[in-house]
RODREN-812105 format. One record per residue: residue number from 1; residue in one letter; x, y, z of N, C-alpha, C, O in turn. Coordinates in Angstrom, 1 decimal. Atoms other than C-alpha are relative to their C-alpha. Example, Ala and Ser with C-alpha at 12.3 -4.5 7.8 and 13.67 -1.06 7.14 Angstrom:
n  res  n.x  n.y  n.z  ca.x  ca.y  ca.z  c.x  c.y  c.z  o.x  o.y  o.z
1  A  0.9  -1.2  0.0  12.3  -4.5  7.8  0.9  1.2  0.0  1.9  1.2  0.7
2  S  -0.9  -1.1  0.0  13.7  -1.1  7.1  -0.8  1.1  0.8  -0.3  2.2  0.9
//
This chain:
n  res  n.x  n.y  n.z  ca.x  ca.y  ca.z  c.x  c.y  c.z  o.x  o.y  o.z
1  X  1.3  -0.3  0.3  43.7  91.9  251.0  -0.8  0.3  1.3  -0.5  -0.3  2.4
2  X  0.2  -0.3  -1.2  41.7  93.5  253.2  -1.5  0.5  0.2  -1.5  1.4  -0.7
3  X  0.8  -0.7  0.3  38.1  94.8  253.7  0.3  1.6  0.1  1.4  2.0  0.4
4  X  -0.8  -1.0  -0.2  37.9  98.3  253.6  -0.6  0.6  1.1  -1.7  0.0  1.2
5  X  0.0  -0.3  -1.3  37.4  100.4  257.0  -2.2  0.4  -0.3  -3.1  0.1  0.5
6  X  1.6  0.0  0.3  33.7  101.4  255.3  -0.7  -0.9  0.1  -1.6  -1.1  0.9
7  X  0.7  1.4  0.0  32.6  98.5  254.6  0.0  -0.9  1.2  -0.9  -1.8  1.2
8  X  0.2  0.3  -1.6  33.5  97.5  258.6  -0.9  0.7  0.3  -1.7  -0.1  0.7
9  X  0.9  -0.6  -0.4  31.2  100.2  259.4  -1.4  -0.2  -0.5  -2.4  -0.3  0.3
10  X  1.1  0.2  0.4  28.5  99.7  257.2  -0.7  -1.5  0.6  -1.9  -1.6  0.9
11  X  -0.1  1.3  -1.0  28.7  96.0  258.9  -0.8  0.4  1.2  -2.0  0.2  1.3
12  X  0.0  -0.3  -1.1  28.6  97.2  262.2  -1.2  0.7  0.1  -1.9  0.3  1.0
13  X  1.1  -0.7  -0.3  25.7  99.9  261.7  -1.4  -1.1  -0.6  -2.5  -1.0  0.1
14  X  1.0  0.5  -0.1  23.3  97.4  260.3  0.2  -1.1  0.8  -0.9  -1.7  1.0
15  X  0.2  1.1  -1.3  24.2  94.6  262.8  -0.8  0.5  0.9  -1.5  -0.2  1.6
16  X  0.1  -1.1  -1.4  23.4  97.8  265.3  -2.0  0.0  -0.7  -2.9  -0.2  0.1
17  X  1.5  0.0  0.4  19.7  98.0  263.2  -0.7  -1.5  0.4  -1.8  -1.6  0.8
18  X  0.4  1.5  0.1  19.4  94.3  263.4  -0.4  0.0  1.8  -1.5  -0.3  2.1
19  X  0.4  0.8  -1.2  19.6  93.9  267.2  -1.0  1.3  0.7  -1.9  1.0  1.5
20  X  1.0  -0.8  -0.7  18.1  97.3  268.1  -1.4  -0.3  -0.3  -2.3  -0.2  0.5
21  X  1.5  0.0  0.4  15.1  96.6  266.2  -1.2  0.7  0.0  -2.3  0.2  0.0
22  X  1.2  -1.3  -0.1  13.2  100.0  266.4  1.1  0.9  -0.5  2.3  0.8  -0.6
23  X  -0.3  -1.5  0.6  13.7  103.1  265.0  1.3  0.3  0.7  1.0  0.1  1.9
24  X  -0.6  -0.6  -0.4  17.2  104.7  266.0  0.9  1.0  -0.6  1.8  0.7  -1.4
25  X  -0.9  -0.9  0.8  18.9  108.1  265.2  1.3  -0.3  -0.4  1.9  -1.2  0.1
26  X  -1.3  0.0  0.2  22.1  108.6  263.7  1.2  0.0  1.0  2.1  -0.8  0.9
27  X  -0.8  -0.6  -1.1  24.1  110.3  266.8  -0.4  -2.0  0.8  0.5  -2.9  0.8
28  X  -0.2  1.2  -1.1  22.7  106.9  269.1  0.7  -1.2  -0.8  1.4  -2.1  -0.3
29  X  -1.2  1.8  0.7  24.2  103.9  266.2  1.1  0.8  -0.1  2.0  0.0  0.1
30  X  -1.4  0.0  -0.1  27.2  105.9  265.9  0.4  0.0  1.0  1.5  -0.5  0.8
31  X  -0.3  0.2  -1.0  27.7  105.9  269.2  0.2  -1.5  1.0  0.8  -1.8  2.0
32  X  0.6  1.4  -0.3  26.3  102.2  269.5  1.2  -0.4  0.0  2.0  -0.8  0.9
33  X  -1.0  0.5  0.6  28.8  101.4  266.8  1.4  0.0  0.3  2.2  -0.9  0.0
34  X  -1.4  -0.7  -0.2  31.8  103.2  267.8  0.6  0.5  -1.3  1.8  0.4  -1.6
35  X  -0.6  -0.6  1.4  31.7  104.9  264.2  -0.1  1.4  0.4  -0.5  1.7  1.5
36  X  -0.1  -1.2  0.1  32.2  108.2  263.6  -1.2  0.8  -0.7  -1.6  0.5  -1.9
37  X  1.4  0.1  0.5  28.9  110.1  263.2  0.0  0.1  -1.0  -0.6  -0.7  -1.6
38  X  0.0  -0.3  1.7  29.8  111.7  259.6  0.6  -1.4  -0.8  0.4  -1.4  -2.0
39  X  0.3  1.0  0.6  30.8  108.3  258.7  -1.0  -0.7  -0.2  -1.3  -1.2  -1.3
40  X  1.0  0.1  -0.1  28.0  107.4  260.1  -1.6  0.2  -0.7  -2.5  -0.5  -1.0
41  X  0.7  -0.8  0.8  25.9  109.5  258.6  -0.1  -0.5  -2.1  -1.1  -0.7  -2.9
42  X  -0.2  0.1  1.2  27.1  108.9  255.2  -0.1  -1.6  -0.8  -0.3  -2.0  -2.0
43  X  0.3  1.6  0.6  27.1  105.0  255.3  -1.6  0.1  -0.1  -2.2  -0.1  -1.2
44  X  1.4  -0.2  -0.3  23.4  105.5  256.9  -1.1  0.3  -2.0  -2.1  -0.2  -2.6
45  X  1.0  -0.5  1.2  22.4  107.3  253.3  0.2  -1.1  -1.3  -0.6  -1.3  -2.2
46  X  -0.3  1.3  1.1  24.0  104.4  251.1  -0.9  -1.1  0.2  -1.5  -1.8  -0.7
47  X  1.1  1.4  -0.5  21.8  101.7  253.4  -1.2  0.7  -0.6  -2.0  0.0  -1.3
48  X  1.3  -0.3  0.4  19.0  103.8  252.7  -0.5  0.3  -1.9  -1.5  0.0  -2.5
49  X  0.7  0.3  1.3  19.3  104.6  249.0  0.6  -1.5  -0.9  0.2  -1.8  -2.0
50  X  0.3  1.8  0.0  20.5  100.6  248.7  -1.3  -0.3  0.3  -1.5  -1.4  -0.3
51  X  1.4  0.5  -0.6  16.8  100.2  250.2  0.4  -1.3  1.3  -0.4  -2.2  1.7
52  X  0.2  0.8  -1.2  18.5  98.4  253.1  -0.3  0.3  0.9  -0.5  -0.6  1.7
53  X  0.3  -1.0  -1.2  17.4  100.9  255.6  -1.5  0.7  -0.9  -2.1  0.6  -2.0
54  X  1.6  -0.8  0.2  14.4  103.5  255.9  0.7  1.1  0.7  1.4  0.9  1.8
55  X  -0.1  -1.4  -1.3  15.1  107.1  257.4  -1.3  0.4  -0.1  -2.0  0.3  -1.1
56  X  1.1  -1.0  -0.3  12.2  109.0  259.0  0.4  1.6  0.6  1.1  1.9  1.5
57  X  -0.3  -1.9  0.0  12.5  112.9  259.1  -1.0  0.1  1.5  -1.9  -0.6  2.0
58  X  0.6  -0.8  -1.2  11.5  114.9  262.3  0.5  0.0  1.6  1.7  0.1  1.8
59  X  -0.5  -0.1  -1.4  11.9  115.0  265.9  -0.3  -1.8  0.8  0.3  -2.2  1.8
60  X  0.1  1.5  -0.3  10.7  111.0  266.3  0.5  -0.7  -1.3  -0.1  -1.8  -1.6
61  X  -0.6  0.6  0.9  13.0  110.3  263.1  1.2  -0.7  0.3  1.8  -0.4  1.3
62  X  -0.9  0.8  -0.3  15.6  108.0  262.8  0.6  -1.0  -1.2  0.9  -0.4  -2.2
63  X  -0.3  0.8  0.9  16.7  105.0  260.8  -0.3  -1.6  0.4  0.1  -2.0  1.5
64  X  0.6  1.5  -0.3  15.3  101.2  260.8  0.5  -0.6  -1.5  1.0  0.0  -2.4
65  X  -0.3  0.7  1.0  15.8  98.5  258.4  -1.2  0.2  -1.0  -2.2  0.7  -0.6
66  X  1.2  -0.2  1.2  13.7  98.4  255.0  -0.3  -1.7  0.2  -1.4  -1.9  0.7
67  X  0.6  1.4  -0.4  13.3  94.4  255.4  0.7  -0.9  1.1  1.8  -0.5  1.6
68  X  -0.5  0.8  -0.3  13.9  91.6  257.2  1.2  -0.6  0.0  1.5  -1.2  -1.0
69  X  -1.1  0.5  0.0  17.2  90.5  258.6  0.3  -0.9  -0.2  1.4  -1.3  0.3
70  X  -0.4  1.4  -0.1  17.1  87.0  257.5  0.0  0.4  -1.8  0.7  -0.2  -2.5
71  X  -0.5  -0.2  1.3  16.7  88.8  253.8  1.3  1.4  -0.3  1.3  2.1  -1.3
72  X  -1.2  -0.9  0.1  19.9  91.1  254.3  1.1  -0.8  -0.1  1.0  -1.6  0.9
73  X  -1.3  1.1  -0.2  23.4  89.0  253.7  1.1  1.0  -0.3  0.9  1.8  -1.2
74  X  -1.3  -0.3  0.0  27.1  90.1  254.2  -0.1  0.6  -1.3  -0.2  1.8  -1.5
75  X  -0.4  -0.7  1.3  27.4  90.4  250.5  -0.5  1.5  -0.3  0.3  2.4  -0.6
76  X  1.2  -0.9  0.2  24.7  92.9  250.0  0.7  1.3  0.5  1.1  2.1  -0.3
77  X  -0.4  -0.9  -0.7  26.1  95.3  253.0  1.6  0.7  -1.0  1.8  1.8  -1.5
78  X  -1.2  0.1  0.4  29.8  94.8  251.7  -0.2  0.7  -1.6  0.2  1.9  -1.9
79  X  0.1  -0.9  1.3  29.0  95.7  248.0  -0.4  0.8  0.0  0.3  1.6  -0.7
80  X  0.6  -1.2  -0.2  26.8  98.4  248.7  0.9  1.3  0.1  0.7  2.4  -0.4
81  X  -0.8  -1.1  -0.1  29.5  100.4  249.8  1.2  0.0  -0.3  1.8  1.1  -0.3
82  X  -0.9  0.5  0.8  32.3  98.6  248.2  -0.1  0.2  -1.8  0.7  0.9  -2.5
83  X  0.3  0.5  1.4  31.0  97.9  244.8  0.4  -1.5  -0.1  0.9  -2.0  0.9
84  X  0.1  1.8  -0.1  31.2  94.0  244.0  1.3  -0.2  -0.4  1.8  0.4  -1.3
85  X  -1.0  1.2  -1.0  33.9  91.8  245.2  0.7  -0.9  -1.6  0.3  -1.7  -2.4
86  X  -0.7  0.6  1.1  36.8  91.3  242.8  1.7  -0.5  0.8  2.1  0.1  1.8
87  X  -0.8  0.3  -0.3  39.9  89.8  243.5  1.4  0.6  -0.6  2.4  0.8  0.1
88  X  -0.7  -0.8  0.8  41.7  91.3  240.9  -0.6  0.9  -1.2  -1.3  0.5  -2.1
89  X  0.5  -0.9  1.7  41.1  94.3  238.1  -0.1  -0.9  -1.0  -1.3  -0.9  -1.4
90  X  0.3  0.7  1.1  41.2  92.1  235.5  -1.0  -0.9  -0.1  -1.4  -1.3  -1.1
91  X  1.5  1.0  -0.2  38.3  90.0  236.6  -0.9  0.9  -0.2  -1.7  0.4  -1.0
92  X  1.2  -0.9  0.2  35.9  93.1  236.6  -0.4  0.2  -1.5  -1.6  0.6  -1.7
93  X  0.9  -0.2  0.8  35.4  93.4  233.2  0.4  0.9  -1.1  0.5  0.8  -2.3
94  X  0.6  -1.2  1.2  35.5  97.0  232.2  1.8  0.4  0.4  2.0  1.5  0.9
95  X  -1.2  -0.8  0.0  39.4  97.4  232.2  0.6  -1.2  -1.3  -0.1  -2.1  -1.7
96  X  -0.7  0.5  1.0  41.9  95.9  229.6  1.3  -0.3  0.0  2.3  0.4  -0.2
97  X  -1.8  0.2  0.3  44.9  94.0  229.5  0.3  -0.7  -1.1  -0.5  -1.4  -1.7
98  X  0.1  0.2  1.3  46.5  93.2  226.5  1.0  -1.7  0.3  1.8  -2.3  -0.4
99  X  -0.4  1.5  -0.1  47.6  89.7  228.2  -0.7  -0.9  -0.1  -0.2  -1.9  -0.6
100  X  1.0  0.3  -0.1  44.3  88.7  228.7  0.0  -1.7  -0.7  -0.2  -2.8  -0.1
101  X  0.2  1.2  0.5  44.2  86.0  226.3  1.0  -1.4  0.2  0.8  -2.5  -0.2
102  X  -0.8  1.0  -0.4  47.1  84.1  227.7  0.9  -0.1  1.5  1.9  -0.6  1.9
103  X  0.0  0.0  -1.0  46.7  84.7  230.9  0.0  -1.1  1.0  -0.9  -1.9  0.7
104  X  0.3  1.5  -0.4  47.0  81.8  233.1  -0.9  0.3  1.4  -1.7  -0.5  1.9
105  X  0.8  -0.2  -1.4  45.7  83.8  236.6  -1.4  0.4  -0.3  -2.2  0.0  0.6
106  X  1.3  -0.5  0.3  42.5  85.5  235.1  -1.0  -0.9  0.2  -2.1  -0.5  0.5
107  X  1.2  0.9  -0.1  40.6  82.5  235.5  0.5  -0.4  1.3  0.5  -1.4  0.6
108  X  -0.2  0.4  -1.2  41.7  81.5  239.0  -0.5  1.0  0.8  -1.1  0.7  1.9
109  X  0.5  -1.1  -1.0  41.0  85.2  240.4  -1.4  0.0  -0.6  -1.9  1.0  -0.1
110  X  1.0  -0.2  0.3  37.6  84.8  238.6  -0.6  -1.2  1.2  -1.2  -0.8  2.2
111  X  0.1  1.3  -0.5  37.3  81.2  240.2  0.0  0.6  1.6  -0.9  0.2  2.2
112  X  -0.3  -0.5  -1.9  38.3  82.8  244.1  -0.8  0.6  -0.1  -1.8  0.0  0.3
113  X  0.8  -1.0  0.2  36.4  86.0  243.4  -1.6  -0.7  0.3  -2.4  -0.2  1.2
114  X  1.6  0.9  0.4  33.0  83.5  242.6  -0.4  -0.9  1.7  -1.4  -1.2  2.3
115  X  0.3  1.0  -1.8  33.7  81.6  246.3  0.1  1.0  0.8  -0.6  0.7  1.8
116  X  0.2  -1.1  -1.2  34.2  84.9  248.4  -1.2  0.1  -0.4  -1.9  -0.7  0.2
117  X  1.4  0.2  0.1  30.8  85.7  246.9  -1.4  -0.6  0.4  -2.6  -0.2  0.7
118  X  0.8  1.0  -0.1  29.5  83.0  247.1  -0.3  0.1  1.9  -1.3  0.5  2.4
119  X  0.2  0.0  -1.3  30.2  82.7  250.9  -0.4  0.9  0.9  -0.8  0.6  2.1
120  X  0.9  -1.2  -0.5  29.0  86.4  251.6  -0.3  0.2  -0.3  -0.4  1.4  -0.3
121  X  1.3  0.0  0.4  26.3  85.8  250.0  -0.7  -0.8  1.8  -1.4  -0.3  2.6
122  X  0.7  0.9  -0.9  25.4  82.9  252.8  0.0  0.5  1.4  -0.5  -0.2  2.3
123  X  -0.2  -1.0  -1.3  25.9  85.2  255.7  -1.3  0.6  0.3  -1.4  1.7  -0.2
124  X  0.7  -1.6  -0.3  22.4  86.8  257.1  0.6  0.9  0.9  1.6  0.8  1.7
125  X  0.3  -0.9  -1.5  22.1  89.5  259.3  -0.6  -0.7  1.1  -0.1  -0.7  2.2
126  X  1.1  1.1  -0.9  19.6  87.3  261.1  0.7  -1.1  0.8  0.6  -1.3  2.0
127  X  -0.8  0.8  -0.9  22.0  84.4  261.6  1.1  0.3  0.6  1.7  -0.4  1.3
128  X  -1.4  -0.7  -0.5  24.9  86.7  262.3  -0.5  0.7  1.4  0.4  0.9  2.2
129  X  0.1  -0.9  -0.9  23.2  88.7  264.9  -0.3  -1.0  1.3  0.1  -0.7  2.5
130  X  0.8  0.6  -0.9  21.2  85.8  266.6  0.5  -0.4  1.4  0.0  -0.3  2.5
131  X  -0.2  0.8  -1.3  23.4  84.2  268.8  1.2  0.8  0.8  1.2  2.1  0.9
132  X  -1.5  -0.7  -0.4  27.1  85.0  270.7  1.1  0.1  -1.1  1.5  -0.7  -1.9
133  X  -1.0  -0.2  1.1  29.5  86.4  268.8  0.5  -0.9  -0.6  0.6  -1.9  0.2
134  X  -0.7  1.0  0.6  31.1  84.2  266.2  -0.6  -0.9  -0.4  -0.1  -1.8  -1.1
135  X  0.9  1.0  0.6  27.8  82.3  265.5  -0.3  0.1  -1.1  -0.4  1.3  -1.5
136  X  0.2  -0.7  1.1  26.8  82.0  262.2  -1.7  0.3  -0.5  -1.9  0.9  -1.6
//
């Protein structure tokens, strides 16, 4: 298991909002980031119609956060561009297995699934960015 390479970027570009803290175009966080601008670009419009970001149009436009980094957490970023955090297909819901009822892992990958969550939920932006790498 693994994140997926988007969901590193989408990471990376609002950590890059978080510490810049003013308005910055697309071309300077991809470059911040070391993303790729049209990835860039494209994560950019997910934060923004997520309402984690803000774009401004024009020649002093750019991209900033929509709130406060201590109300942004890992999860938030991560599902945004993921969709929410399953461990296995059969925990989501909207698929069908016809073992289901005698399943013995279905409730363990719900049970794991519920603690990754949980724990990128407790992640801000705010305490992630504050200190030297690796602080939480």
């Amino acid at each position: 298991m693994h994140m997926t390479l988007e969901a590193d970027y989408a990471v990376r570009i609002v950590a890059c909002l978080v510490t810049e803290d003013q308005r910055r175009d697309a071309a300077y966080i991809a470059e911040k980031t070391q993303v790729p601008l049209r990835f860039a670009l494209k994560i950019l419009r997910k934060l923004v119609q997520g309402r984690l970001a803000v774009s401004f149009k024009g020649a002093r436009g750019g991209y900033c956060l929509a709130r406060p980094a201590e109300e942004i957490t890992l999860r938030q970023v991560i599902e945004l561009v993921e969709g929410p955090y399953c461990l296995s297909r059969c925990v989501r819901g909207d698929s069908f297995c016809p073992r289901m009822p005698d399943c013995r892992f279905s409730a363990v990958y719900a049970e794991i699934a519920d603690a990754v969550r949980e724990k990128l939920e407790s992640y801000t932006f705010a305490g992630l960015c504050a200190g030297p790498a690796g602080d939480k």
